[in-house]
C-alpha positions in Angstrom: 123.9 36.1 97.7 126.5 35.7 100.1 126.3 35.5 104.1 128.3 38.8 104.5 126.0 41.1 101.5 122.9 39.2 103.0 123.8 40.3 106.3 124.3 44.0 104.7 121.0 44.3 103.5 118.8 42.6 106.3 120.1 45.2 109.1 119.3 48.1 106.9 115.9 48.4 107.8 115.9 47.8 111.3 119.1 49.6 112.6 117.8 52.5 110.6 114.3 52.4 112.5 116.4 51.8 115.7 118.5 55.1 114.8 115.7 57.0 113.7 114.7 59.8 116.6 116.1 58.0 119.1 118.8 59.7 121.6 122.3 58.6 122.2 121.9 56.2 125.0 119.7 53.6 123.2 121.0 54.0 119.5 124.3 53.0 119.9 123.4 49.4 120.5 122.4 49.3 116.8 124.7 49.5 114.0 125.0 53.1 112.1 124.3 53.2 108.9 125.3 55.6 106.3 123.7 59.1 105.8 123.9 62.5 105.3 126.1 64.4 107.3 124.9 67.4 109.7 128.3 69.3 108.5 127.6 68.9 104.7 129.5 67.0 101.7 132.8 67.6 101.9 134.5 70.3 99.3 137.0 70.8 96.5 140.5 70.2 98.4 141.9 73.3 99.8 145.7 74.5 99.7 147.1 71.6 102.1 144.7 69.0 100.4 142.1 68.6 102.5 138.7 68.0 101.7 136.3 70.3 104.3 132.6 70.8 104.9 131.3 74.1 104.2 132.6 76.5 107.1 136.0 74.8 108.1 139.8 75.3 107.1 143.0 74.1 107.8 146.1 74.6 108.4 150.0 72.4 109.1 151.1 72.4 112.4 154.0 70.2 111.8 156.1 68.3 109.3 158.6 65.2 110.4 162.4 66.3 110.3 161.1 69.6 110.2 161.5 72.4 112.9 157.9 73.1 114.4 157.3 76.8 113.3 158.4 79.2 115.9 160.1 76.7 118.0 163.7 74.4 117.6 162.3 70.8 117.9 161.9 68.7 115.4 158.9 67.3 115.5 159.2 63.2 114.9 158.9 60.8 112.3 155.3 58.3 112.1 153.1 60.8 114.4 150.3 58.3 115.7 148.0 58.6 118.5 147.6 61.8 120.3 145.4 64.1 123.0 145.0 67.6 123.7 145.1 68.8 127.7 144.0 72.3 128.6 146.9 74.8 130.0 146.6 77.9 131.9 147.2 80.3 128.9 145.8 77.5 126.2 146.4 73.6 125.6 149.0 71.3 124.7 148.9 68.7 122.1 150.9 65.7 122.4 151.8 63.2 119.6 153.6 59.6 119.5 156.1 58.5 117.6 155.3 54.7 116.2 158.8 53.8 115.1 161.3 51.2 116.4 163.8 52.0 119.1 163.3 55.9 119.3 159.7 55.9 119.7 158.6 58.4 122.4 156.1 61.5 122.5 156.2 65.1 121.0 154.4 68.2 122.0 153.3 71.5 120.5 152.1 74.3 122.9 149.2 76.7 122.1 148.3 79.8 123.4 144.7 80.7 124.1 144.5 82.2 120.4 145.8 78.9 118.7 149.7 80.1 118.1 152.2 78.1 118.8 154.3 78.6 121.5 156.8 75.9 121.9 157.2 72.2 121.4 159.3 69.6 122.6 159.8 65.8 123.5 158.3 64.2 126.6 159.7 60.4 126.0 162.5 59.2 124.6 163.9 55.3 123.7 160.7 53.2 123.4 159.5 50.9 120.8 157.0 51.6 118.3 154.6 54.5 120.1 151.6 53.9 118.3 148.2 55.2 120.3 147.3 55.5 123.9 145.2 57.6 126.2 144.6 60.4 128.1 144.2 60.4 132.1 141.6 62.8 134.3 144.8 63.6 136.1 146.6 65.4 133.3 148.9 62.7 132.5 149.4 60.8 128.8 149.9 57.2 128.7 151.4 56.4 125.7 152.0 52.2 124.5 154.1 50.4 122.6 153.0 48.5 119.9 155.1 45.1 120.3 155.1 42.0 121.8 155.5 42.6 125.8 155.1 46.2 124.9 154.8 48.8 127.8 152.6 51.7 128.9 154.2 55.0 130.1 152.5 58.1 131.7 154.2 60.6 130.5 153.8 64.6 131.5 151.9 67.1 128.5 154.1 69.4 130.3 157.3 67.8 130.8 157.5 68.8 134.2 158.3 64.7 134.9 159.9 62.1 134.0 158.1 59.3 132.1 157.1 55.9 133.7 156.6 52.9 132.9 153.6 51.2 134.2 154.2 47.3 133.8 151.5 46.2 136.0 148.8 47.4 133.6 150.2 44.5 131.2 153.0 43.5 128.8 151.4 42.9 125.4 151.1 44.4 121.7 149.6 47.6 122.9 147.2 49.7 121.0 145.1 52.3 122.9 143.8 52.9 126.4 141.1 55.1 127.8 140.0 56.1 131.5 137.2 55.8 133.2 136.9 57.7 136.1 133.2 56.9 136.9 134.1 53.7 137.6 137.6 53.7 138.1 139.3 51.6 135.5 141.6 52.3 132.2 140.2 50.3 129.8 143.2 48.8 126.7 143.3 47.3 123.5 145.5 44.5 122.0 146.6 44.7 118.4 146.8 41.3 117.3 144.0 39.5 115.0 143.0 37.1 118.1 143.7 40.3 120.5 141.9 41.0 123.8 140.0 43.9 125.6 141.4 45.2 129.1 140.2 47.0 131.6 143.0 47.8 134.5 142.1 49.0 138.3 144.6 50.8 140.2 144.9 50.4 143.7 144.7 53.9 144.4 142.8 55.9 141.5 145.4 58.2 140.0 148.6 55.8 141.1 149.2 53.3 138.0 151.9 52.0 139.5 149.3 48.9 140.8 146.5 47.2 140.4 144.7 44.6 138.8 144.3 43.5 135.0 141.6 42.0 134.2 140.6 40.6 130.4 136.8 40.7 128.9 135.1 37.1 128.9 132.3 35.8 126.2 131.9 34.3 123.6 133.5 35.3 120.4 130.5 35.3 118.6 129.1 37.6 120.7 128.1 41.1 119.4 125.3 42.5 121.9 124.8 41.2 125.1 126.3 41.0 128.5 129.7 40.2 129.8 132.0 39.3 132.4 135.8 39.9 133.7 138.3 37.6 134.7 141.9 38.6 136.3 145.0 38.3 134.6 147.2 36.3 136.6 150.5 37.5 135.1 150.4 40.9 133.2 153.9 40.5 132.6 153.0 38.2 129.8 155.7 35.6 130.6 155.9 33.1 129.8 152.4 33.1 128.6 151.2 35.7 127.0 148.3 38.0 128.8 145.7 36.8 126.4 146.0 33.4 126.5 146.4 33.1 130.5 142.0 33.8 131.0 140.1 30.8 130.0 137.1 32.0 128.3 138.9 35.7 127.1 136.9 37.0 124.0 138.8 37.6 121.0 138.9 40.6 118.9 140.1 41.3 115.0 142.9 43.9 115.9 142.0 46.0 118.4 142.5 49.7 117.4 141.4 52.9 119.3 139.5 53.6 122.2 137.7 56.4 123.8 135.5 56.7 127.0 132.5 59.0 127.6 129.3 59.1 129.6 129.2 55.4 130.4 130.4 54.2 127.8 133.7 53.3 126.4 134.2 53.3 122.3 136.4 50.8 120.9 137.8 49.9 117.1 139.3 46.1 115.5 140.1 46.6 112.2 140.2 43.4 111.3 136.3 43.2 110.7 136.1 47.3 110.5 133.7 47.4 113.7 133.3 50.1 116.2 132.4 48.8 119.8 130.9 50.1 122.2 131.0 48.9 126.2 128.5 49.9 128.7 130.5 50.2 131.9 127.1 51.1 133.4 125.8 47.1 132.8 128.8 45.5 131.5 127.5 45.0 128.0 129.0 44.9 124.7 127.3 46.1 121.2 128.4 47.3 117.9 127.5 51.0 117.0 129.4 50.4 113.7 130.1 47.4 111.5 130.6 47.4 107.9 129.1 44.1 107.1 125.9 45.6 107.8 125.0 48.2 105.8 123.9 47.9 102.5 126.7 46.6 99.7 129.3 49.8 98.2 127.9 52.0 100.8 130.2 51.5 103.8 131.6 54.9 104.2 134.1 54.4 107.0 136.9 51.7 106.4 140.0 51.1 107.9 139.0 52.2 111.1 141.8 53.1 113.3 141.9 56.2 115.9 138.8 57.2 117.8 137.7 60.4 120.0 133.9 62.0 120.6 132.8 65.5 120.8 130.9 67.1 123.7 128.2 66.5 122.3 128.4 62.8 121.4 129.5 62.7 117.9 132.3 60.2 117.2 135.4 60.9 114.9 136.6 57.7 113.8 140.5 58.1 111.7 140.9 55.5 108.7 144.0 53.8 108.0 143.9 53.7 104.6 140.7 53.5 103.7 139.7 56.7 102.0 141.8 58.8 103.8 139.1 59.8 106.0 137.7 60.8 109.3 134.1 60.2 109.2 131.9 60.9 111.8 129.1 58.6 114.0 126.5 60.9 115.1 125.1 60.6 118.3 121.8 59.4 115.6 123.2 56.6 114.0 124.4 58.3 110.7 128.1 57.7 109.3 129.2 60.0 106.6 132.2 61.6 105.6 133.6 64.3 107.8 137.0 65.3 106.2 139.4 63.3 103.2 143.3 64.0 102.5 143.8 63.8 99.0 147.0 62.6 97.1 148.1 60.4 100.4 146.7 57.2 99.4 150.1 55.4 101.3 149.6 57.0 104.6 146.9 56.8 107.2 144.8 59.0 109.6 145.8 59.3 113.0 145.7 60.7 116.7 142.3 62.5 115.8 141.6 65.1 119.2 139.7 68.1 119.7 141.4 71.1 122.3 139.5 71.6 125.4 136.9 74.5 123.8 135.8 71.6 121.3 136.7 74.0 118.3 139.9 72.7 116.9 140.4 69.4 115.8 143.9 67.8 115.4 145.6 64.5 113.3 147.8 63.0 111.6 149.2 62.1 108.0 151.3 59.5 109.3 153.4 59.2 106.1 151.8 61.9 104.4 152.4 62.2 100.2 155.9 60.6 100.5 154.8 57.5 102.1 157.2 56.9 104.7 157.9 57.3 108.3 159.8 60.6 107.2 156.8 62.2 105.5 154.8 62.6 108.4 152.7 66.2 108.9 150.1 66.9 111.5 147.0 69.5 111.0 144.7 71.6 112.3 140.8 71.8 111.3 138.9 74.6 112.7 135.2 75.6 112.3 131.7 75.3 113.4 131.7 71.7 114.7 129.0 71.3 117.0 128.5 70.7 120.5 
């Protein structure tokens, strides 16, 4: 038997027990394991080709090179990471655009019964948009997925300009989350020897400086305490941010990130983990890998884009994969929330729920044609629960 099917079948017994009954706080130092879900199997494909639970629908909000109904922009090609931020009337969902040179953010505008009410570009002229991160302030950082690549806080609203924010670090930019318990913005690296961040402003709410600091231990380690060391340079020239910290922990492509309660959530594809930092201790543990459940079970692959309901679920998107979003409930189980059929080239992104926790939006990013140009964004509504 080999080391990596071995290690799938010896965790199944005791993550499971670990799992089993026990609350949020202490389970997600085990790995999940798969399970049935608490929303059902998913059904027969419906009219835009998504596979539902029992109780849910769907519906296209957008289509790239297509007019967003009801409004005159066009809503952009590769739509990647994305957020929803609560207006007066409704909220606003806001969606990069992970292509070369034109890059940048869109918007659609919802009223408080879900229509749409406008829609419209909030950054322009960047490189390669791919996730990013919403801020308690109201503000969406959005990052460039290239070497020295930039964050900019843009405005849901587009009230304001765009900024970029080059002290929180020039490198191959992924996601970014905020923590506002402790007052840091934690960032991944997209690269297959990539490193965690976590960035402290001088003034909480002012990006414009701070420190960067890069997780230290060793690479082997998957539970188990850690420490921080500063960045000297976060311009990344002429070394490169994660090569300047002696002692900086690698990890396999560094995908999304989400923080909650304590504890902030993030993804590497490379080894098709979910992470899971404890801000409270500085601790790291896995709360998914798919080395260690048991051989052809692993129901989440590909794991890309994350975000986390009220009540503690996880959503995680695939890219590629199944074309899923599966969920991590707050008990350890990992099933199969939703699957777009007849998309098999694209991948699942920018997965976010509006502010009343009842609508849940994403991404095709190429959608059936399988190119930058095919891109369409849904809806999912239902009963999901809090």
């Amino acid at each position: 038997m080999e080391r990596r099917d071995f290690l799938r079948v010896a965790v199944v017994g005791g993550a499971a027990a670990a799992f089993g009954g026990a609350s949020w706080g202490t389970a997600f130092a085990a790995s999940a394991q798969p399970g049935p879900s608490p929303y059902g199997a998913v059904l027969a494909p419906d009219a835009n080709g998504i596979r539902l639970p029992l109780g849910f629908t769907s519906r296209v909000i957008a289509r790239t090179g297509q007019k967003v109904p009801g409004t005159d922009y066009f809503w952009h090609p590769a739509p990647d990471g994305g957020a929803c931020f609560a207006d007066d009337a409704g909220w606003i969902y806001v969606s990069n655009s992970e292509v070369p040179l034109v890059g940048g953010v869109g918007a659609v505008k919802f009223d408080a019964a879900g229509r749409v009410v406008g829609a419209y570009r909030t950054l322009s002229g960047t490189n390669v948009n791919c996730a990013g991160g919403a801020t308690p302030w109201g503000t969406w950082l959005s990052c460039e997925e290239i070497d020295y690549g930039r964050v900019f806080e843009t405005d849901p609203w587009n009230r304001k300009s765009a900024v970029a924010r080059p002290a929180m670090g020039r490198f191959k930019h992924e996601a970014c989350a905020a923590d506002a318990d402790h007052g840091y913005v934690y960032l991944t690296e997209d690269t297959p020897d990539g490193c965690f961040y976590r960035f402290r402003p001088t003034t909480w709410g002012d990006l414009s400086s701070g420190t960067l600091e890069v997780l230290k231990a060793a690479d082997s380690l998957t539970e188990g305490p850690v420490t921080w060391g500063r960045v000297p340079d976060p311009d990344g020239f002429p070394i490169v941010t994660r090569k300047q910290v002696p002692g900086a922990k690698r990890f396999d492509g560094g995908e999304g990130c989400y923080y909650a309660a304590g504890t902030c959530w993030f993804t590497t594809k490379g080894d098709n983990r979910v992470w899971a930092y404890n801000a409270n201790d500085s601790t790291i543990s896995l709360t998914y890998d798919d080395s260690l459940v048991p051989p052809g079970t692993a129901t989440l692959t590909g794991v890309d884009n994350v975000t986390r309901t009220t009540g503690g679920d996880l959503f995680v998107a695939e890219d590629g994969g199944d074309m899923e979003i599966a969920i991590i409930t707050r008990d350890g189980v990992v099933a199969p929330f939703l699957r777009v059929e007849g998309q098999a080239s694209s991948e699942i992104t920018g997965p976010a729920f509006s502010p009343d926790g009842r609508r849940l939006y994403f991404s095709s990013q190429r959608g059936s044609a399988g190119t930058v140009f095919g891109g369409i964004t849904y809806e999912v509504s239902g009963p999901f629960r809090a």
